[in-house]
C-alpha positions as a printed Julia matrix, in Angstrom:
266×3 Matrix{Float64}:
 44.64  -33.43  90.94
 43.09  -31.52  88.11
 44.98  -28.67  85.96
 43.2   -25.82  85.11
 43.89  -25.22  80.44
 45.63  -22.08  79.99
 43.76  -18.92  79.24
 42.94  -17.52  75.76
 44.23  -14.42  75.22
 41.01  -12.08  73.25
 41.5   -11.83  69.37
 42.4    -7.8   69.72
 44.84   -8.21  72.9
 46.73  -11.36  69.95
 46.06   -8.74  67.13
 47.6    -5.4   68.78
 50.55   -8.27  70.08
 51.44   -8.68  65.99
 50.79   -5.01  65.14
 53.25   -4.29  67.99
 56.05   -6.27  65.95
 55.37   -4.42  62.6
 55.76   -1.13  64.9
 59.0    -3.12  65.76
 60.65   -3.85  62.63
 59.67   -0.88  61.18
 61.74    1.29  63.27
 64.48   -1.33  62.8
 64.04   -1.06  58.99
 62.63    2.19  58.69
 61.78    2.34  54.9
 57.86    2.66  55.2
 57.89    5.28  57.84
 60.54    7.1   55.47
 57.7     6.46  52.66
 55.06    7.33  54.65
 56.41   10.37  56.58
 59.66   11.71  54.34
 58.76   11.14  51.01
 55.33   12.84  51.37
 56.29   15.82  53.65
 59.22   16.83  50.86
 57.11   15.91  48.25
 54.45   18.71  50.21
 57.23   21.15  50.9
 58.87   21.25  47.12
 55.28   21.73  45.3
 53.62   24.18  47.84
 57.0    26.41  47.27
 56.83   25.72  43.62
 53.17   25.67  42.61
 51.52   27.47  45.73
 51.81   31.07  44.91
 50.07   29.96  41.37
 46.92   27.91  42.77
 46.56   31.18  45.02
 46.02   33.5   41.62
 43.71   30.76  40.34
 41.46   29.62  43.3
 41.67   32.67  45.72
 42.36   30.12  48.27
 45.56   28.22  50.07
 46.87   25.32  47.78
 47.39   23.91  51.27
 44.2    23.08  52.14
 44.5    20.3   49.34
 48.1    19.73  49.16
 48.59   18.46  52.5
 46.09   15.9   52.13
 46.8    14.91  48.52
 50.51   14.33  50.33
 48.85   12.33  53.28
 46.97   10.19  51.62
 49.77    9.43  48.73
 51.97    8.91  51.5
 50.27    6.37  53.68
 49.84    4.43  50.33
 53.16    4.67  49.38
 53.69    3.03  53.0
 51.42    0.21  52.61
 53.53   -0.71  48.88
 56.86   -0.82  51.09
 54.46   -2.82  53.57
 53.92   -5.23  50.58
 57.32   -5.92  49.42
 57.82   -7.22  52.7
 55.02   -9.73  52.85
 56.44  -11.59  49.96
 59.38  -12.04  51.61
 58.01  -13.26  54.57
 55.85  -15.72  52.36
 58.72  -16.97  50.58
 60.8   -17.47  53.89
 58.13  -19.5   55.86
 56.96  -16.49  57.96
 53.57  -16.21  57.52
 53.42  -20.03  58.26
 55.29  -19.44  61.35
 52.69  -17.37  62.73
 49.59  -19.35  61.38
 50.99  -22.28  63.98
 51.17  -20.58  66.95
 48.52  -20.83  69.25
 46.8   -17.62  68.97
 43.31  -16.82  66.79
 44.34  -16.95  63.06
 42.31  -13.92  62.2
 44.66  -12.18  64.56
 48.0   -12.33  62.18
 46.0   -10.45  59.54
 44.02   -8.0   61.78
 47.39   -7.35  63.35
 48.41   -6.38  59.81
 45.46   -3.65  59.34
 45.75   -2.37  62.78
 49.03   -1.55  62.36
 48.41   -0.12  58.87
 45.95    2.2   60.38
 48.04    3.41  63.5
 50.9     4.32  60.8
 48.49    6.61  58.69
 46.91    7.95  61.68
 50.77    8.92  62.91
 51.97    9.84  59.74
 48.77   11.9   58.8
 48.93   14.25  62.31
 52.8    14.88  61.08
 52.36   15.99  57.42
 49.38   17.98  58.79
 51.66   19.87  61.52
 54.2    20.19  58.73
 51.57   21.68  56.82
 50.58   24.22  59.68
 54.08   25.1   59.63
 53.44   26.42  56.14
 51.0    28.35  57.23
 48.05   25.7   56.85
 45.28   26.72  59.46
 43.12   24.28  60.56
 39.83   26.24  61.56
 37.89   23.25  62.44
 36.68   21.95  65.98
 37.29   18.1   67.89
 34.94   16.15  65.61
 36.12   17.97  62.58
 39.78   17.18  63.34
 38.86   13.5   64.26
 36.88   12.67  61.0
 40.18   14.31  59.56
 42.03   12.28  60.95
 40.14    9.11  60.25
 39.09    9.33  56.25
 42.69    8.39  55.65
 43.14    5.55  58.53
 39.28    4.28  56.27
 40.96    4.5   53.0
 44.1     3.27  53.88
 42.56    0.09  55.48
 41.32   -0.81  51.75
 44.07    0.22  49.9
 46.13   -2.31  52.33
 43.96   -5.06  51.79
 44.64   -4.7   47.85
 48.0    -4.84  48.68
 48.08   -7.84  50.76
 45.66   -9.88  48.08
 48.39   -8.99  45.81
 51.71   -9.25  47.33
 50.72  -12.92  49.09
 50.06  -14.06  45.5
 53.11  -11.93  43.4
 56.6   -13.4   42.66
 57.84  -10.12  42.59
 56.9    -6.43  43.46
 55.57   -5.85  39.53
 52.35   -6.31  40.53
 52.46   -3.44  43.46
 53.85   -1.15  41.5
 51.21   -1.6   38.8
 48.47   -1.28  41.89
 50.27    1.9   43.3
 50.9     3.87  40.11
 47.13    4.42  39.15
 45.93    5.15  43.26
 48.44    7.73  43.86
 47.8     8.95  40.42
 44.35    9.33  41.41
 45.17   10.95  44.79
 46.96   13.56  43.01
 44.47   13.78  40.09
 41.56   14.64  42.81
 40.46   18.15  43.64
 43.59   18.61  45.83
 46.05   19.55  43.09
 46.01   20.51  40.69
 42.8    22.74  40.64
 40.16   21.0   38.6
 38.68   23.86  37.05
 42.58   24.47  35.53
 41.83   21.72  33.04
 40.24   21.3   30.26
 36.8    20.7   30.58
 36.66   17.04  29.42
 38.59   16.15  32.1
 35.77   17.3   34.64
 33.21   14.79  35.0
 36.52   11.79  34.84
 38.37   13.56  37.86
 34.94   14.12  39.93
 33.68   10.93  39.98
 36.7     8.98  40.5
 37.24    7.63  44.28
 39.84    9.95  45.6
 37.88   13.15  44.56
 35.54   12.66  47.43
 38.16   11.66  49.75
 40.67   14.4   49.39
 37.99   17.12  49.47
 36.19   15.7   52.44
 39.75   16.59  54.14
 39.86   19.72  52.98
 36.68   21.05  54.21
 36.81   19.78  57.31
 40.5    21.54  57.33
 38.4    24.7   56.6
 35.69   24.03  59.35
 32.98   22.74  57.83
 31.34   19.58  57.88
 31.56   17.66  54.0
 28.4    15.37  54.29
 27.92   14.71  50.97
 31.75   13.94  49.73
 32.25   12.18  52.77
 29.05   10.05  52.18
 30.65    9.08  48.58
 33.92    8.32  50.24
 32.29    6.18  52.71
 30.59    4.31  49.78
 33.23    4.16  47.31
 35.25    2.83  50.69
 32.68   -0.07  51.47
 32.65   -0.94  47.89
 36.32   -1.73  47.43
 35.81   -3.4   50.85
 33.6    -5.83  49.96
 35.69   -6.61  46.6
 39.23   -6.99  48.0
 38.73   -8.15  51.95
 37.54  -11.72  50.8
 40.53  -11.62  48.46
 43.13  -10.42  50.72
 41.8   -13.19  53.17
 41.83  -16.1   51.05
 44.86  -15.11  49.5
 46.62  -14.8   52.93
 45.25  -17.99  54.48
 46.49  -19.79  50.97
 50.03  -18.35  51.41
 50.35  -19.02  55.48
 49.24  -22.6   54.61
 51.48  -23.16  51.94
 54.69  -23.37  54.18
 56.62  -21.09  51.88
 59.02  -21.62  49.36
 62.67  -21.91  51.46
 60.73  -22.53  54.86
């Protein structure tokens, strides 16, 4: 009599099984969808009703079109540092060790990570935008425009998570996060989206043009307006394989090092 070896579930089917439990425990433990979805849509309400009326006089053109994805983007990072308190917790209490023993691909615990990551800014990105059209945002682009909208974040977010989980694998504490998070959303905020760069002084220019987020946050705003941002999306692809290839191979290592090590109480 011969026994046939169980089947081997695929490496996605495994990953979307762990992204399924963040999806999970979030909504048991809501604090990064309240970081990803409250904190940016009040943040978007209270300046467009304080500063909106004034970017109007100086650009001739809705402050919307850049708030709401300045607020979309700061959001889904401020979601992926509530995402990284929790993975040194889970370090610490034998978690991640727990899942590099089951039977299942060990890329998949990690990918599971990203994929849920991405699904969250995806989600939370569609809301602030409808929250945005309920200013009075009015998105005049077609399908593909409103897809690549939709996706810049979901690419930029993937990076941004990887940072934090190289990070908060290796950090006793959340120091280290908040020292990661205060310059990016300082940057997302410091891009073309608000405040207007041509309200500065002029030796600002060339520092708030150049830096990664510009091309990001105005690739979502054209496309918001209809029109297709080739060149600022082609920079935002770039800038977005560059940190890529620097923190991936981190956030890897780091994670493998911390599933392996058993954790400190587990």
């Amino acid at each position: 009599m011969t026994t046939s070896a169980p089947l081997r579930s695929s490496v996605l089917y495994e990953s979307w099984v762990f992204a399924r439990q963040h999806f999970i425990h979030w909504g048991r433990s809501p604090s990064v969808p309240v970081q990803s979805v409250v904190f940016p849509t009040v943040l978007l309400v209270t300046y467009y009703l304080l500063v909106g009326r004034s970017v109007m006089r100086i650009t001739g053109t809705d402050s919307l079109y850049g708030l709401v994805p300045t607020c979309a983007i700061a959001g889904a990072f401020s979601g992926s540092l509530a995402v990284g308190l929790g993975i040194s917790f889970e370090r610490d209490m034998g978690l991640l060790s727990r899942f590099w023993a089951l039977p299942v691909n060990r890329a998949s615990a990690l990918a599971g990570r990203l994929i849920a990551e991405a699904v969250r800014t995806l989600v939370s990105t569609a809301v602030i935008t409808a929250v945005g059209i309920g200013l009075g945002l009015r998105f005049r682009g077609g399908p593909l425009e409103l897809l690549l909208y939709l996706l810049v974040p979901v690419m930029v977010v993937m990076v941004f998570a990887m940072a934090v989980i190289a990070i908060a694998v290796r950090a006793k504490d959340g120091t280290m996060l908040i020292w990661l998070g205060l310059p990016a959303i300082t940057a997302v905020f410091a891009s073309s989206g608000s405040p207007p760069v041509e309200s500065l002084p002029s030796w600002m220019w060339p520092l708030l043009r150049f830096q990664p987020m510009e091309p990001i946050v105005e690739s979502m705003r054209t496309l918001a307006q209809g029109g297709l941002p080739w060149w600022p999306l082609l920079w935002g692809v770039l800038w977005t394989i560059a940190g890529a290839a620097l923190v991936g191979p981190l956030a890897v290592r780091g994670y493998r090092a911390a599933a392996e090590s058993g954790g400190v109480r587990g």
